[in-house]
C-alpha positions as protocol buffer text, in pm:
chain_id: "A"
residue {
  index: 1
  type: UNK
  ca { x: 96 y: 1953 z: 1547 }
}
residue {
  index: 2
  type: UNK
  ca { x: 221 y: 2268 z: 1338 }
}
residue {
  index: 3
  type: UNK
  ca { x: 60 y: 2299 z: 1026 }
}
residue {
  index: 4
  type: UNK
  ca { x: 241 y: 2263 z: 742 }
}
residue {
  index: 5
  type: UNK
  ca { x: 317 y: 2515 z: 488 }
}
residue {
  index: 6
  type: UNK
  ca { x: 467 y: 2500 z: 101 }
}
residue {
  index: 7
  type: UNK
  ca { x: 703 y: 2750 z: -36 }
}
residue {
  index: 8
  type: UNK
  ca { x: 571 y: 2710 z: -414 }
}
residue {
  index: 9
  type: UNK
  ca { x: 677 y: 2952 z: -681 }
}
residue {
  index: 10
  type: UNK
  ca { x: 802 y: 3254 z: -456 }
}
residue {
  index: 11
  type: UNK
  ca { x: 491 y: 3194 z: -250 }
}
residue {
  index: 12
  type: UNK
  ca { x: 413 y: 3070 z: 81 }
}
residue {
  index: 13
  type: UNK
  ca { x: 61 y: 2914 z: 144 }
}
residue {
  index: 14
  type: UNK
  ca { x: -134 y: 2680 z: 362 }
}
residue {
  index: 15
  type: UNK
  ca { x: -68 y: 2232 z: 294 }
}
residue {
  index: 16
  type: UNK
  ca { x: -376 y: 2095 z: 227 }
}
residue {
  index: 17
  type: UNK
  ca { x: -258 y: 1765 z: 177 }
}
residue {
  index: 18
  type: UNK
  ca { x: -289 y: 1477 z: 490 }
}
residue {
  index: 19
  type: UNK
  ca { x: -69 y: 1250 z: 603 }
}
residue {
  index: 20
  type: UNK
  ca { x: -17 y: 887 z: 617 }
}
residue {
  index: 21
  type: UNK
  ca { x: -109 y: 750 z: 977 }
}
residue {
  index: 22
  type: UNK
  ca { x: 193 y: 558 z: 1152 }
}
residue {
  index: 23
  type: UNK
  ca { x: 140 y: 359 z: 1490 }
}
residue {
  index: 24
  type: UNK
  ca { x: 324 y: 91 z: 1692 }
}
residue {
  index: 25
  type: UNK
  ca { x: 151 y: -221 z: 1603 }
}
residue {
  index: 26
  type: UNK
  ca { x: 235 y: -520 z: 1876 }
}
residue {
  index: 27
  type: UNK
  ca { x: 146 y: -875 z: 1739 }
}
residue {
  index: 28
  type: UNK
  ca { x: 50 y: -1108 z: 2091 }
}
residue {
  index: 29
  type: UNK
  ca { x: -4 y: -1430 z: 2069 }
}
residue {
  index: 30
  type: UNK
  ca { x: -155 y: -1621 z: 2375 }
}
residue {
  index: 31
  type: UNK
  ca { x: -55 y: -1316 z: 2571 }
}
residue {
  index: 32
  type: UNK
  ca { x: 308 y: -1323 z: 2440 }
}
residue {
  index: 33
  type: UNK
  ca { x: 418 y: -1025 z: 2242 }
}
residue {
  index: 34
  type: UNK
  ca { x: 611 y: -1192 z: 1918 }
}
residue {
  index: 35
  type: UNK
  ca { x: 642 y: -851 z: 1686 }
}
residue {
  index: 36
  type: UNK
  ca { x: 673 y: -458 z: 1727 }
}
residue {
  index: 37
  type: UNK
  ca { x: 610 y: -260 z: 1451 }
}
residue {
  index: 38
  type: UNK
  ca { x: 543 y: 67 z: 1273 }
}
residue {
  index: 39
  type: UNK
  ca { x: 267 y: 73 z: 1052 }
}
residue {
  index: 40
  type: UNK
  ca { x: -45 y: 234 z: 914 }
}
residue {
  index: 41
  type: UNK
  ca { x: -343 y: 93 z: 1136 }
}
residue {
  index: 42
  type: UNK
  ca { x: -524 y: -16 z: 914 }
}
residue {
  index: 43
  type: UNK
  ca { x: -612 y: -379 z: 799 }
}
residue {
  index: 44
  type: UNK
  ca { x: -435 y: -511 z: 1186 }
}
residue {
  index: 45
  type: UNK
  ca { x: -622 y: -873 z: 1120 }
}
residue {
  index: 46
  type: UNK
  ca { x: -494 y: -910 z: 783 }
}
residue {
  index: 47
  type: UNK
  ca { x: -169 y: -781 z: 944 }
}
residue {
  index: 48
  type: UNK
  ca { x: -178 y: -999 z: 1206 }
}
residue {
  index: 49
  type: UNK
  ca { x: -286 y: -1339 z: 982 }
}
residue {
  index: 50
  type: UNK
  ca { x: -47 y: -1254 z: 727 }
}
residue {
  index: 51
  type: UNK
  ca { x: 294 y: -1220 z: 961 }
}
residue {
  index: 52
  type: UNK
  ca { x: 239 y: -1526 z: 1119 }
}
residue {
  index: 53
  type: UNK
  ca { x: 146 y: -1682 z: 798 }
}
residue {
  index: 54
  type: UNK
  ca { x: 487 y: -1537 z: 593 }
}
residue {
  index: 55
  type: UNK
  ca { x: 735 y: -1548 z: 910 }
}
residue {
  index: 56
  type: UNK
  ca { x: 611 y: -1949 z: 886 }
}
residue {
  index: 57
  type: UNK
  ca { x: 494 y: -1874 z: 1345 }
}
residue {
  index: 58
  type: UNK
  ca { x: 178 y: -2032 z: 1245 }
}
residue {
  index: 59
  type: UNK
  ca { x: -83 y: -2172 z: 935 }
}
residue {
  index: 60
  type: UNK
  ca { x: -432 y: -2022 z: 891 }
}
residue {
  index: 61
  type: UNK
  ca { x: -612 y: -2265 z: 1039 }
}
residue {
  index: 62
  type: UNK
  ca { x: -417 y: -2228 z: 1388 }
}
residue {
  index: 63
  type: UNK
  ca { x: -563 y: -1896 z: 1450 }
}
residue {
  index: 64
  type: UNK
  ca { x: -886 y: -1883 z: 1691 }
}
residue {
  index: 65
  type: UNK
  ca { x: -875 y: -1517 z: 1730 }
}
residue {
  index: 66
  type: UNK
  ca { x: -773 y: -1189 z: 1620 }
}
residue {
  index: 67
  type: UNK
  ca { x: -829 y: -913 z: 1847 }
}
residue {
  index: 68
  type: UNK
  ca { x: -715 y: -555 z: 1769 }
}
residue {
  index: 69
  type: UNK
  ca { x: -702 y: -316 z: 2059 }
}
residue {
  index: 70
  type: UNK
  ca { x: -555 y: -2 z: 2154 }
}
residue {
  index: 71
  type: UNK
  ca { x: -272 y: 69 z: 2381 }
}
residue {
  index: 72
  type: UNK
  ca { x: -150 y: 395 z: 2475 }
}
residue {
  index: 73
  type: UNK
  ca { x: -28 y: 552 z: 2191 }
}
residue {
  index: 74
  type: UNK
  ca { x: -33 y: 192 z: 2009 }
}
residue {
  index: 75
  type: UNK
  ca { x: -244 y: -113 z: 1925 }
}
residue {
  index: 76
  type: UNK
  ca { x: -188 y: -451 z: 1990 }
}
residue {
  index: 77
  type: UNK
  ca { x: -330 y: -771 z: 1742 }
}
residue {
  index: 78
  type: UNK
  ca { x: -394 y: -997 z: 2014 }
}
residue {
  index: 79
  type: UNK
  ca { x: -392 y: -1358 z: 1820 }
}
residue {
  index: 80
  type: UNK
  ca { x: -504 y: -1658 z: 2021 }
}
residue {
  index: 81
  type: UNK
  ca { x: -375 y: -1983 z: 1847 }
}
residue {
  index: 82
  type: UNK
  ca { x: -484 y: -2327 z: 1898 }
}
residue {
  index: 83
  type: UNK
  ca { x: -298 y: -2544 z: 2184 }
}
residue {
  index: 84
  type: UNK
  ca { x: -36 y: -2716 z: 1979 }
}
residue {
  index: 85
  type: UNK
  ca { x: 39 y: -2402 z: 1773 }
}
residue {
  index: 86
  type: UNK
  ca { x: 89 y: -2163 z: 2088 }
}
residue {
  index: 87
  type: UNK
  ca { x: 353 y: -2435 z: 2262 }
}
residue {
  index: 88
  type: UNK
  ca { x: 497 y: -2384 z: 1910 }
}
residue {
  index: 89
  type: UNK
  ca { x: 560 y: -2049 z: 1945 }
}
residue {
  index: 90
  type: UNK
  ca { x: 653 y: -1958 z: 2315 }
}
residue {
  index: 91
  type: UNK
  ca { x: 945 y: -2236 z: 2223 }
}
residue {
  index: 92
  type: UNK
  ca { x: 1018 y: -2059 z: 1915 }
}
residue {
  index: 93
  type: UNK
  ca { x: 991 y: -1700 z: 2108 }
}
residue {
  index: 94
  type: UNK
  ca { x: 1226 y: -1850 z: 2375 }
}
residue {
  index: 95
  type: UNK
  ca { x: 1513 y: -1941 z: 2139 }
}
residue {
  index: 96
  type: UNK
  ca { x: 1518 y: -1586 z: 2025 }
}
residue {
  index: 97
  type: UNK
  ca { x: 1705 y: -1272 z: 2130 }
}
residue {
  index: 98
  type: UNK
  ca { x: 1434 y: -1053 z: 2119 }
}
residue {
  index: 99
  type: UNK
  ca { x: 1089 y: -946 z: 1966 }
}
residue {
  index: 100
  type: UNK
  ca { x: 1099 y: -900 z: 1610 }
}
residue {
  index: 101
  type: UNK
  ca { x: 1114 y: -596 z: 1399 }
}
residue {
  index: 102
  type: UNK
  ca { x: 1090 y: -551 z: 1049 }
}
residue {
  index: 103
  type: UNK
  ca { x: 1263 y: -692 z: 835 }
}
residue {
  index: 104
  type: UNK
  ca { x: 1503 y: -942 z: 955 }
}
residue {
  index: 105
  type: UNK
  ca { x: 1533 y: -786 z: 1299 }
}
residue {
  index: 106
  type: UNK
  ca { x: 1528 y: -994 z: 1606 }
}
residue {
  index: 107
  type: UNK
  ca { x: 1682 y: -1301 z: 1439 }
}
residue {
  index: 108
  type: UNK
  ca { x: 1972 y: -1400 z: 1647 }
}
residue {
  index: 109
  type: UNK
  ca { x: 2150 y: -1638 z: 1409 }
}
residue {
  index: 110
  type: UNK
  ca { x: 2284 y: -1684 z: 1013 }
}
residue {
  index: 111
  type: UNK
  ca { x: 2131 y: -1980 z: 997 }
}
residue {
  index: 112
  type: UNK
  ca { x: 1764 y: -1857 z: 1101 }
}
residue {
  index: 113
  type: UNK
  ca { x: 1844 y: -1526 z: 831 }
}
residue {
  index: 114
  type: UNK
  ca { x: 1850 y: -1768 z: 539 }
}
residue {
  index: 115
  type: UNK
  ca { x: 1617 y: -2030 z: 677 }
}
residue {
  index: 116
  type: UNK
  ca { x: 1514 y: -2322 z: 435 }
}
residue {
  index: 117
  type: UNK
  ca { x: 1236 y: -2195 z: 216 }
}
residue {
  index: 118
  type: UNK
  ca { x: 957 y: -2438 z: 40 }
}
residue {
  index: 119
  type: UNK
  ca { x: 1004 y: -2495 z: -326 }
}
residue {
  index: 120
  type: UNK
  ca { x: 711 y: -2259 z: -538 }
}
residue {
  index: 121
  type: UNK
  ca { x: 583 y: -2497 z: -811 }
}
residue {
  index: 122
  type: UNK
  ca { x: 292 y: -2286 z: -882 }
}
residue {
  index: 123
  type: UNK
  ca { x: 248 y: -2337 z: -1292 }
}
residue {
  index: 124
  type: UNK
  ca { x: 70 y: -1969 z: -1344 }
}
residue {
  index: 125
  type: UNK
  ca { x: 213 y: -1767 z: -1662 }
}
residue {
  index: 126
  type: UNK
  ca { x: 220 y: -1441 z: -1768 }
}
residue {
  index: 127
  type: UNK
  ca { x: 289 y: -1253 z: -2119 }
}
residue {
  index: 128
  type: UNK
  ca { x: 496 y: -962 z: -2081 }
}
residue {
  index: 129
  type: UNK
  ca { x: 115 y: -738 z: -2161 }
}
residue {
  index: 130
  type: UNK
  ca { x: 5 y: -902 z: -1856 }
}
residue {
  index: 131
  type: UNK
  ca { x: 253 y: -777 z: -1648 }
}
residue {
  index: 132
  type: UNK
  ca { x: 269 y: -471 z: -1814 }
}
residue {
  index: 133
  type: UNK
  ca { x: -103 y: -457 z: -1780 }
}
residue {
  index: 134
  type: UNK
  ca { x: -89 y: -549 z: -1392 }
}
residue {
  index: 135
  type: UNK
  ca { x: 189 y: -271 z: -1289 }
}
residue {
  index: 136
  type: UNK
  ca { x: -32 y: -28 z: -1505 }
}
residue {
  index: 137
  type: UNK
  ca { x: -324 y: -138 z: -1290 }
}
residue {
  index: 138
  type: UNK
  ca { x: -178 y: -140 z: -952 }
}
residue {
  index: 139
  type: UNK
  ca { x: -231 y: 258 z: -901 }
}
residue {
  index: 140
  type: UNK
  ca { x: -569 y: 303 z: -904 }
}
residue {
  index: 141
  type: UNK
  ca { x: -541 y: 42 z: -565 }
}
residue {
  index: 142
  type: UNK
  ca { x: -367 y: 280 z: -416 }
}
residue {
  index: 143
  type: UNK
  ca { x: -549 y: 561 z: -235 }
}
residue {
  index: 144
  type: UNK
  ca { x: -365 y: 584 z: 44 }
}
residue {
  index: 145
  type: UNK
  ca { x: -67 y: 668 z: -174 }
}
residue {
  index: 146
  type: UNK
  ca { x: -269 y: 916 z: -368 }
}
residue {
  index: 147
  type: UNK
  ca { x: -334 y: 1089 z: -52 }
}
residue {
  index: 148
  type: UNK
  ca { x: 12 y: 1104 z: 98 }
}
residue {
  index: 149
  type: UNK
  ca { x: 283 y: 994 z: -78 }
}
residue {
  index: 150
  type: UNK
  ca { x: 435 y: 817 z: 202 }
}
residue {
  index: 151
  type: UNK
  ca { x: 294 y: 473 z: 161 }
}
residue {
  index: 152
  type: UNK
  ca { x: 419 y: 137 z: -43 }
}
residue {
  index: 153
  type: UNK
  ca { x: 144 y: -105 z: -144 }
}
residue {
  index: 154
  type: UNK
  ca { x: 147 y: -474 z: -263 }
}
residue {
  index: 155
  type: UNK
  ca { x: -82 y: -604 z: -495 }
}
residue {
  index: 156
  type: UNK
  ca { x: -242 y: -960 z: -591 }
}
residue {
  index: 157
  type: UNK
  ca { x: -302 y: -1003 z: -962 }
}
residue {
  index: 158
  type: UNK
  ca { x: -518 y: -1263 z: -1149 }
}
residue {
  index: 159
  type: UNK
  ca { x: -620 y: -1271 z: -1526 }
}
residue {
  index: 160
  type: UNK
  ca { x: -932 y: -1126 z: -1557 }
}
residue {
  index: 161
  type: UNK
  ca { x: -1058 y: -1022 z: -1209 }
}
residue {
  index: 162
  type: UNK
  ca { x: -975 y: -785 z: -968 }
}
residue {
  index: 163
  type: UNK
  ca { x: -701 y: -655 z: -828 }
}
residue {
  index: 164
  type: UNK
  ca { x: -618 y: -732 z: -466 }
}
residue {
  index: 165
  type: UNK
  ca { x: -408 y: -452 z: -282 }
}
residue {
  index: 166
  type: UNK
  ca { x: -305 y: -364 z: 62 }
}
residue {
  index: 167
  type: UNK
  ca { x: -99 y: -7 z: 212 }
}
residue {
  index: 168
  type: UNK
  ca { x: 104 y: 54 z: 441 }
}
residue {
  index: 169
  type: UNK
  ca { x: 420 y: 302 z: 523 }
}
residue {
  index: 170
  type: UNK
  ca { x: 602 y: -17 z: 579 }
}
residue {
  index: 171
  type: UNK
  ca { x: 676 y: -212 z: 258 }
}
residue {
  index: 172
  type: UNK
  ca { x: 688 y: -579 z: 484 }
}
residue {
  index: 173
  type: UNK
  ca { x: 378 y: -462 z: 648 }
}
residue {
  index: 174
  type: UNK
  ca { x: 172 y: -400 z: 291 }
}
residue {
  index: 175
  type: UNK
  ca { x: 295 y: -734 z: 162 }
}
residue {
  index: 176
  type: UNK
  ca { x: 191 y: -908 z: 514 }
}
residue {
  index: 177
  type: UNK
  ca { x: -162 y: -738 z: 475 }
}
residue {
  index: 178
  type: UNK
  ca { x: -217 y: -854 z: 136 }
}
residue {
  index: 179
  type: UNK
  ca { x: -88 y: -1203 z: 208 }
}
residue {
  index: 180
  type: UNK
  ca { x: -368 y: -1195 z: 542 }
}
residue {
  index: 181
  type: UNK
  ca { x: -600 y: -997 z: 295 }
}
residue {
  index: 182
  type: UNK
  ca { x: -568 y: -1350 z: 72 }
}
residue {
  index: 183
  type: UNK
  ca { x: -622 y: -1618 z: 345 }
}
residue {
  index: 184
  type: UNK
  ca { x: -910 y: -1425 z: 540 }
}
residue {
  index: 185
  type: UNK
  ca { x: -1055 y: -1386 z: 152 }
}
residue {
  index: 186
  type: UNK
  ca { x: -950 y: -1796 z: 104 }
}
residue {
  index: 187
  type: UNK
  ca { x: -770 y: -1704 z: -190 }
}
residue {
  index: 188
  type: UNK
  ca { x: -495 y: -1958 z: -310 }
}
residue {
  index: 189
  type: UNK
  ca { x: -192 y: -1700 z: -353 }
}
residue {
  index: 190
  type: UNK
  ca { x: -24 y: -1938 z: -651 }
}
residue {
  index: 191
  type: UNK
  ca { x: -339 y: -1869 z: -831 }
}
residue {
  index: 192
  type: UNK
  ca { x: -183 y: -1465 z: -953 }
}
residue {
  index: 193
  type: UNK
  ca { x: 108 y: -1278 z: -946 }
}
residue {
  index: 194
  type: UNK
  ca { x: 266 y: -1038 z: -653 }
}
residue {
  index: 195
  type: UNK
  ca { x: 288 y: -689 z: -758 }
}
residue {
  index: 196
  type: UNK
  ca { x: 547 y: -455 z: -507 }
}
residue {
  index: 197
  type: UNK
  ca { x: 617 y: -111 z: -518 }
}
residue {
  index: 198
  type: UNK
  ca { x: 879 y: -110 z: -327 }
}
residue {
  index: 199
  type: UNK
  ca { x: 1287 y: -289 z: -399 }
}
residue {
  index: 200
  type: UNK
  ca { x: 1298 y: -666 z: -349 }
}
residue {
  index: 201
  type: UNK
  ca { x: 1494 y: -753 z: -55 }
}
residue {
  index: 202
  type: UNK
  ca { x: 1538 y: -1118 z: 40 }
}
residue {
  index: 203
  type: UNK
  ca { x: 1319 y: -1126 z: 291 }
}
residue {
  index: 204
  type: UNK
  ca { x: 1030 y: -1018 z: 54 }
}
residue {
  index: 205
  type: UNK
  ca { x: 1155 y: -1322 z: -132 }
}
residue {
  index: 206
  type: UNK
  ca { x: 1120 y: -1521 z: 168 }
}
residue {
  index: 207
  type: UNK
  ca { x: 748 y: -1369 z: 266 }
}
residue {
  index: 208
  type: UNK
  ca { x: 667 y: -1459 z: -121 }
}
residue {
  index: 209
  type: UNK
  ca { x: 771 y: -1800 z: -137 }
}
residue {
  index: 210
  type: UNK
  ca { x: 662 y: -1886 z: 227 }
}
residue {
  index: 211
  type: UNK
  ca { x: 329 y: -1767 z: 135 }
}
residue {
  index: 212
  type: UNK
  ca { x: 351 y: -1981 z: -211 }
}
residue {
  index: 213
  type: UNK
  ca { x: 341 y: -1741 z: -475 }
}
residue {
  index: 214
  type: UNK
  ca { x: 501 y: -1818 z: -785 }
}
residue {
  index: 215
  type: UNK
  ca { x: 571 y: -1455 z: -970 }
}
residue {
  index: 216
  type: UNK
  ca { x: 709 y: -1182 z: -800 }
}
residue {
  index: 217
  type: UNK
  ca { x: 667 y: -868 z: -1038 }
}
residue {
  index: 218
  type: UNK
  ca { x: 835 y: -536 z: -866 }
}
residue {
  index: 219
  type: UNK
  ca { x: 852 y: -174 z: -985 }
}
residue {
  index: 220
  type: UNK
  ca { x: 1234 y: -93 z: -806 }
}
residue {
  index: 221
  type: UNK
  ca { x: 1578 y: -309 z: -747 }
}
residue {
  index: 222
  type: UNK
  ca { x: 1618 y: -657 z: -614 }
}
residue {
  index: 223
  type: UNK
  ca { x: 1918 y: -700 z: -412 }
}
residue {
  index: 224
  type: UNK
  ca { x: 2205 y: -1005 z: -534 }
}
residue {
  index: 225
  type: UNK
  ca { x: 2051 y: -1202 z: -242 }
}
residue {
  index: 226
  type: UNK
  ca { x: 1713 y: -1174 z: -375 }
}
residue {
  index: 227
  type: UNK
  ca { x: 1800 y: -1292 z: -659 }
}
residue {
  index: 228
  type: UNK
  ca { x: 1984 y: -1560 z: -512 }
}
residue {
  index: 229
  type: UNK
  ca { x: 1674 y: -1677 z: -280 }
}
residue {
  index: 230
  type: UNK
  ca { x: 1464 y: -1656 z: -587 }
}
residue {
  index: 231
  type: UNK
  ca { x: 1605 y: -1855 z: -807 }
}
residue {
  index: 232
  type: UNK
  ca { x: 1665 y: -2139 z: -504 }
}
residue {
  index: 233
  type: UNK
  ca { x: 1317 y: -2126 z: -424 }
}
residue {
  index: 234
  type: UNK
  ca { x: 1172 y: -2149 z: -763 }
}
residue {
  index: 235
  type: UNK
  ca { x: 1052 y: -1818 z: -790 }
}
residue {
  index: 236
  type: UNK
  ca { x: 962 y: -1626 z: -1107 }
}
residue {
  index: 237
  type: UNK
  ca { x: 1115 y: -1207 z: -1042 }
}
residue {
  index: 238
  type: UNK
  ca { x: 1074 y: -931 z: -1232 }
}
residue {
  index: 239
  type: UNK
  ca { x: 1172 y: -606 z: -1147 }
}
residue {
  index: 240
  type: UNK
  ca { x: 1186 y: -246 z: -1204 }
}
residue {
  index: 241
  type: UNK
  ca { x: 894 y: -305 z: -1455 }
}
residue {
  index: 242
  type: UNK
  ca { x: 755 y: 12 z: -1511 }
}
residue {
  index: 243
  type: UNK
  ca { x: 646 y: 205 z: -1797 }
}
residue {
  index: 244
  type: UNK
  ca { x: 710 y: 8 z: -2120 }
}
residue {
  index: 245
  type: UNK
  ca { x: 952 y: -284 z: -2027 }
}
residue {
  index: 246
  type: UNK
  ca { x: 1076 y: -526 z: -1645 }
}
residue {
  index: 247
  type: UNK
  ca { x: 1372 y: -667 z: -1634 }
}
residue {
  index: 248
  type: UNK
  ca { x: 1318 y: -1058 z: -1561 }
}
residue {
  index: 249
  type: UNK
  ca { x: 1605 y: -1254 z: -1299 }
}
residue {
  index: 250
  type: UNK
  ca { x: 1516 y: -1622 z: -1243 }
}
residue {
  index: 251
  type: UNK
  ca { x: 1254 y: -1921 z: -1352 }
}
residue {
  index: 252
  type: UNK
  ca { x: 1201 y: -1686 z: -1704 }
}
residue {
  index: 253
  type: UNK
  ca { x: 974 y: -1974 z: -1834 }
}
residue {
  index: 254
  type: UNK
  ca { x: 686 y: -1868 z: -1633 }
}
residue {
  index: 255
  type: UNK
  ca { x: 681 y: -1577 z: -1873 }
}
residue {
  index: 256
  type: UNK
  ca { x: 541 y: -1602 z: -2207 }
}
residue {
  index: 257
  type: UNK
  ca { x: 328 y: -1517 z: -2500 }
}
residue {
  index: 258
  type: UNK
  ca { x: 88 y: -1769 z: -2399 }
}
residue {
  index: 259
  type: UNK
  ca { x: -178 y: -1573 z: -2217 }
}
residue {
  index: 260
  type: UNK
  ca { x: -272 y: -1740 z: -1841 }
}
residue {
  index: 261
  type: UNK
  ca { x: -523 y: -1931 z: -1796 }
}
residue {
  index: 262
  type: UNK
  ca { x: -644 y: -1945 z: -1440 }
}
């Protein structure tokens, strides 16, 4: 690779600054390849655990192995599920177009886009300090970040103990880490708050409330159908909350000036 040089006040000189790692990242499971994607790798088994866990493919306690090992230029999570689980999935993987991407790529239908998501009824609160206090907190989590600039991060958030956080150049990816980061760490994830760096799409909505989070607090944007999802689902957002103030969409009770308790 050419190294890099900055043009900074009239001056050339030298970039002494790295850069954030990106790698194809295949998820297997029982030998069949269910996701393709780019990410920083780093954290694969949380990775791993945590897509299978927010795309609803399979629950914690189906998992008998998580493998990470290189290939080529890649790496491939190599996930071994229990016997009922795996027939699970090869029907699931045979019903679909294609291996999935980020996002909502791969789906191959409306229906599957805005699939049915469980109700949150998580009773955590939060005064608007807190979440103030949380996105103020969220930073120092974030190395990578610090480092490179190139990287979104997603953050777990309970009164009065420390801050769970994941990286990645993918925003889907850092919120799958974190949620893997909770169940390897047998966290309950409607015990805190979500913190995102990144806009709120609906399928972050979908990740949050699959995983069972009941507060969503983001520093950018939702989108309309976000919002939407959100507000079906039971979930608290708040967005571009940055600075002094959030903005707050749906389920507004969950934040108030009583201080949480758990």
């Amino acid at each position: 690779m050419t190294p890099a040089k900055a043009h900074r006040e009239g001056r050339w000189g030298p970039v002494d600054r790295p850069l954030a790692e990106e790698r194809p990242v295949a998820i297997t499971v029982n030998g069949s390849t269910v996701a393709v994607m780019m990410a920083t790798p780093a954290d694969l088994e949380d990775f791993a655990t945590g897509f299978l866990r927010t795309e609803a493919i399979a629950a914690p306690e189906e998992i008998e192995s998580i493998e990470i090992l290189p290939q080529g230029r890649g790496l491939e999570a190599r996930v071994w599920l229990a016997a009922p689980a795996a027939e699970r999935v090869a029907r699931r993987r045979r019903d679909r177009a294609g291996p999935v991407g980020c996002g909502l790529c791969g789906i191959d239908s409306l229906a599957e886009a805005l699939r049915p998501l469980p109700r949150v009824t998580g009773t955590l609160r939060m005064s608007p300090a807190q979440v103030l206090s949380a996105v103020a907190a969220l930073p120092a989590e974030q190395r990578l970040h610090d480092a490179t600039r190139a990287v979104h991060a997603a953050g777990f958030w309970r009164a009065g103990q420390a801050m769970i956080a994941r990286e990645d150049v993918g925003r889907h990816n850092a919120l799958d880490k974190l949620a893997g980061a909770l169940t390897r760490g047998g966290v309950d994830p409607a015990s805190g708050a979500l913190l995102l760096t990144s806009r709120v799409s609906v399928d972050m909505v979908q990740k949050a409330a699959t995983l069972g989070t009941s507060i969503v607090v983001a520093a950018s944007a939702p989108t309309t159908l976000a919002v939407e999802e959100a507000m079906a689902a039971g979930l608290t957002l708040v967005t571009r909350a940055r600075g002094t103030g959030f903005e707050l969409h749906t389920h507004p009770d969950r934040i108030t000036e009583v201080p949480a308790d758990v």
